[in-house]
C-alpha positions in Angstrom: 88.6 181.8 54.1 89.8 184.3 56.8 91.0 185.1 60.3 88.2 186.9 62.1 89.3 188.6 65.4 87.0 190.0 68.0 88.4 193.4 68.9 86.2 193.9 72.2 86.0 197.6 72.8 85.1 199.6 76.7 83.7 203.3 76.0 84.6 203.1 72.7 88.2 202.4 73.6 90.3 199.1 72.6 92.9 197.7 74.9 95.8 196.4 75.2 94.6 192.8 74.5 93.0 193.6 71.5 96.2 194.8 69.9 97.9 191.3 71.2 94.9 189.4 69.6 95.7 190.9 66.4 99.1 190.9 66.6 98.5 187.2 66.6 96.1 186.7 64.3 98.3 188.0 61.6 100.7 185.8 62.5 98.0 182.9 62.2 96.5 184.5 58.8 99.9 184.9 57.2 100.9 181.4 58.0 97.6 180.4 56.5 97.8 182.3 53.7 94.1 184.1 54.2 93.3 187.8 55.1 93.0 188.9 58.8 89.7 190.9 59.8 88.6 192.5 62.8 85.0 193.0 64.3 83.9 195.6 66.1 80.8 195.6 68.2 79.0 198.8 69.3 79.6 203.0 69.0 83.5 203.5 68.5 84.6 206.0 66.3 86.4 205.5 63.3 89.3 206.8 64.2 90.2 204.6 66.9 88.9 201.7 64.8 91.3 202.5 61.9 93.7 201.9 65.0 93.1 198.5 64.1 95.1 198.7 60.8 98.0 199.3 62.9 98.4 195.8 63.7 97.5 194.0 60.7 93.8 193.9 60.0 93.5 193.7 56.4 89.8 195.1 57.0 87.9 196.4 60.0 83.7 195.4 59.8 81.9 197.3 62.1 78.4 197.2 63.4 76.8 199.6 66.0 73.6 199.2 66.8 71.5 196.6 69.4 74.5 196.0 71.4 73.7 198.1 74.4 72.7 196.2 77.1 75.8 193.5 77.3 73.7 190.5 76.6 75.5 187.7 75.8 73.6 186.0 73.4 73.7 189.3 71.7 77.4 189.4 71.4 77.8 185.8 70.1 75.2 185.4 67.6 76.4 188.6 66.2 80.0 187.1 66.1 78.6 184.2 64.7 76.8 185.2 61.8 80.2 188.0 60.7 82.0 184.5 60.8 79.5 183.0 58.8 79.7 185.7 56.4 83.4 186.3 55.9 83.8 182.6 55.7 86.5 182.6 58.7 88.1 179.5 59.1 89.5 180.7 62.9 87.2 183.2 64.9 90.0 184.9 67.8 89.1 185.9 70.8 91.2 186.7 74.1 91.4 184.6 77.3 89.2 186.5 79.6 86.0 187.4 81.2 84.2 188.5 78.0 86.2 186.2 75.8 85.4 182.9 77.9 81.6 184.0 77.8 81.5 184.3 74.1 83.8 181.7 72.7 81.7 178.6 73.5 78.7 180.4 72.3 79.9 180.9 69.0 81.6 177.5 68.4 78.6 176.3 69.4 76.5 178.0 66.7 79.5 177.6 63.7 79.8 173.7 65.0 83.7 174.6 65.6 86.5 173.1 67.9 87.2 175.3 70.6 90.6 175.4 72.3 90.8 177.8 75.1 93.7 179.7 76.9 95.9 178.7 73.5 99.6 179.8 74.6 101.4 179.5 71.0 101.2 180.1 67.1 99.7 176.2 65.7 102.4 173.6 65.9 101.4 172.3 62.4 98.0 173.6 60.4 97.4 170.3 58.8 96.2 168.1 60.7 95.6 171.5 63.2 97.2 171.3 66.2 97.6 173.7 68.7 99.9 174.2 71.9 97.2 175.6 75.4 97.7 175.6 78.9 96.1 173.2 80.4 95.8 172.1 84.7 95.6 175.4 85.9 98.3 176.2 83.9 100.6 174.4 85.7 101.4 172.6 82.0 101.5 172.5 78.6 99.2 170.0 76.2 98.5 170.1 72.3 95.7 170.0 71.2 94.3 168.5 67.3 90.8 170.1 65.6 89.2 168.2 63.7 86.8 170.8 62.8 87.2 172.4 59.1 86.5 176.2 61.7 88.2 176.2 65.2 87.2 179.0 67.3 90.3 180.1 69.9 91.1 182.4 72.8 94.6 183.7 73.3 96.1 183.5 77.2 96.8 187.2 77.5 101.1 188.3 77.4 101.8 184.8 75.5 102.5 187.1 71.9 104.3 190.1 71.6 102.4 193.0 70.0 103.8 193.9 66.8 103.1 197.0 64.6 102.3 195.8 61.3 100.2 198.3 59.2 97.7 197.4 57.1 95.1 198.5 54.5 92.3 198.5 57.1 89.3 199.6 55.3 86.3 200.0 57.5 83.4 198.8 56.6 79.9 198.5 58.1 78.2 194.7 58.4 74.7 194.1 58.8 74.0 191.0 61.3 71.2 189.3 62.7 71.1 189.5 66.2 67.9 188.4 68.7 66.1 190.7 70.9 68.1 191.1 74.5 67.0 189.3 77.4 68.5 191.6 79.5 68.2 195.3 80.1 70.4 197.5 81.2 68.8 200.6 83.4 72.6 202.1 84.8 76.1 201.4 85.0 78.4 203.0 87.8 81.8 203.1 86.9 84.8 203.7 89.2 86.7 206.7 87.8 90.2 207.5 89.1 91.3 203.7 90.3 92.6 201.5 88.2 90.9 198.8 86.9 92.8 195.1 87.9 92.2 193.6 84.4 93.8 196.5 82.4 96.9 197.2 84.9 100.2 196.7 84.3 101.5 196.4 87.4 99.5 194.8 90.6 100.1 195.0 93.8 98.6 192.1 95.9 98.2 191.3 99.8 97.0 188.2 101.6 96.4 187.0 105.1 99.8 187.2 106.4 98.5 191.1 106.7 96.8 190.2 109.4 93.7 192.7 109.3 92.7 195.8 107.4 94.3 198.1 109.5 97.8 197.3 107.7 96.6 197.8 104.0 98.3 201.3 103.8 101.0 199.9 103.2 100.3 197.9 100.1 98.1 201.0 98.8 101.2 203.0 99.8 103.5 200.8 97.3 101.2 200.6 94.7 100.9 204.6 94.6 104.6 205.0 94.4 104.5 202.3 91.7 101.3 203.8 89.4 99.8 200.2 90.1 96.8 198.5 90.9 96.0 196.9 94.3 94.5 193.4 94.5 94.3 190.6 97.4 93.8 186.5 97.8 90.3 185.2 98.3 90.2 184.6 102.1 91.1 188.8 102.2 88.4 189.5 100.3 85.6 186.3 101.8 86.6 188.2 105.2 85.5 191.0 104.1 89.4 193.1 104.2 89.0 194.0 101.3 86.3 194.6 98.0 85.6 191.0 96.0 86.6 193.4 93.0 90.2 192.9 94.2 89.8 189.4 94.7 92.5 187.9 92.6 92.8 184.3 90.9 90.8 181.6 89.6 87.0 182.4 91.1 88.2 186.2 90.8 89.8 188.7 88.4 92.2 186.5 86.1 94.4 189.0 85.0 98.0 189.2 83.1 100.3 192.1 84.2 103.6 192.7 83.4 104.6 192.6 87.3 102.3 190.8 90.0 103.4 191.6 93.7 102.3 189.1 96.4 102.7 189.7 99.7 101.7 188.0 102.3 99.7 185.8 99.9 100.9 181.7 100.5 100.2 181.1 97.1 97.2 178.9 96.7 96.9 176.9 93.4 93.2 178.8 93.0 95.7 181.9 93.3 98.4 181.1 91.0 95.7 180.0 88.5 94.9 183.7 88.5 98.2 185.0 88.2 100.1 182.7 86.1 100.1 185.0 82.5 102.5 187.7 84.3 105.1 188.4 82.7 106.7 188.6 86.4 106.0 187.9 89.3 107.4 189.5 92.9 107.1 187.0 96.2 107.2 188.8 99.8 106.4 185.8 102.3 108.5 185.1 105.5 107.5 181.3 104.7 110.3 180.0 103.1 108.5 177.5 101.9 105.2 179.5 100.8 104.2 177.8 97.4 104.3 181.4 96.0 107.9 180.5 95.6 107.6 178.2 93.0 106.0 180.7 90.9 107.8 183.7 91.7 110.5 184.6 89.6 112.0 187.0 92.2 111.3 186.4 96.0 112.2 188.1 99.4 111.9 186.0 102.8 111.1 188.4 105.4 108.3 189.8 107.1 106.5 192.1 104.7 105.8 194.7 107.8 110.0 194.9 107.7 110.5 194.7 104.2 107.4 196.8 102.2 108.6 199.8 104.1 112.0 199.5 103.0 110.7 198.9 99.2 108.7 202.1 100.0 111.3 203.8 100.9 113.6 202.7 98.2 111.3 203.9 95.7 
């Protein structure tokens, strides 16, 4: 029996949420009285994976090779079989893009309860129940798994990352994977922007900005700020803006420590997007903008007035 965490790696680099993920699944292992294990998939050197170990995995399996065209089917049946062989009785991943592409895959193949966008440590681990965010994450259900494995993605800033060294041997694992349906010829990648999914700190504009020609300001605050610029969905469908800004539900889901709206109503597609930040900023001169209810700090003013000032300020 273990806790098998999928430690998703870009470049050969892990992120932030992988260190959350383990963070929890320590918590989860130790409480289950099992070891902790993480899985890495493709090149990454071994001195970022012993990185790992920093956060509890009691041992890091590794496997390189096949994974370089981003197949799906790929990914999950070599996730599958690890989970198989280290006999894990919970298979972690996180709440996002890759996560929710993998995690049905996988319980699929191990027969497993899945429980997505799981918010808390289990309430009780016999019978299993576990606390998730359910209706757009407007509220809270618990959820019972009947399955003897349960396969689970974490909502990203819902567990603190904790240091919590561990022996962290790395070892290589040979899986069976199938042959990729899908080749990869080149991959563009935008250098010197940051990317909406790994920022800390957003900064986000809607229609209330009235056209493309005011979007200096927003970049201009999000410079000051080291932070990443994103927009609503009728920004981007109008063409304002890139869809790679697009923020919430049919977007980028992302979970940064601050989230600045401006100008953004606050659309429940939206908030669905936006609702893991730790906190969120309101600028709307509707004092009745939905946004509100979300926010946990809001100004009531026109944005043209009040950005500036912010600018300024900073």
């Amino acid at each position: 029996m273990s806790v098998l965490v999928y430690t998703e790696n870009w470049e050969g680099k892990f992120k932030k949420v992988s260190f959350e993920l383990l963070s929890y699944g320590k918590k989860l292992a130790d409480d289950m009285g099992v070891p902790m294990y993480a899985l890495s998939l493709g090149k990454v050197a071994d001195e970022e994976l012993k990185t790992l170990a920093s956060y509890g995995a009691d041992k890091i399996y590794k496997s390189e090779d096949g994974f370089e065209n981003l197949d799906n089917e790929v990914y999950a049946a070599a996730i599958g079989h690890a989970a198989e062989q280290l006999e894990a009785t919970v298979v972690l991943f996180s709440q996002d893009n890759v996560g929710n592409a993998l995690a049905g895959h996988v319980a699929a193949r191990l027969k497993a309860g899945l429980v997505s966008a799981v918010s808390a440590l289990p309430v009780s681990y016999d019978p299993f129940i576990i606390k998730k965010k359910v209706y757009t994450n407007k509220v809270f259900g618990h959820v019972k798994v009947n399955t003897p494995q349960k396969v689970l993605s974490l909502s990203k800033n819902t567990f603190e990352i904790i240091e919590n060294a561990a022996a962290g041997d790395i070892e290589s694992i040979s899986l069976e994977i199938p042959t990729a349906k899908t080749k990869v010829e080149s991959v563009d990648v935008v250098k010197g922007k940051l990317l909406l999914t790994d920022a800390e700190l957003v900064v986000s504009g809607g229609r209330g900005l009235k056209g493309p020609e005011n979007w200096g300001m927003i970049e201009e605050l999000a410079a000051k700020l080291g932070a990443a610029t994103g927009c609503s969905r009728p920004v981007s469908d109008e063409g304002w803006r890139p869809h790679t800004e697009h923020v919430g539900q049919t977007g980028k889901i992302i979970a940064p420590n601050l989230y600045i709206a401006i100008g953004i109503s606050g659309a429940i597609q939206h908030v669905g997007g936006i609702s893991n930040s730790k906190y969120i900023v309101a600028i709307n001169k509707d004092p009745d903008a939905p946004i509100f209810e979300v926010a946990d700090y809001g100004i009531v003013g026109d944005a043209f007035k009040v950005v500036p000032e912010l600018i300024n300020a900073l």
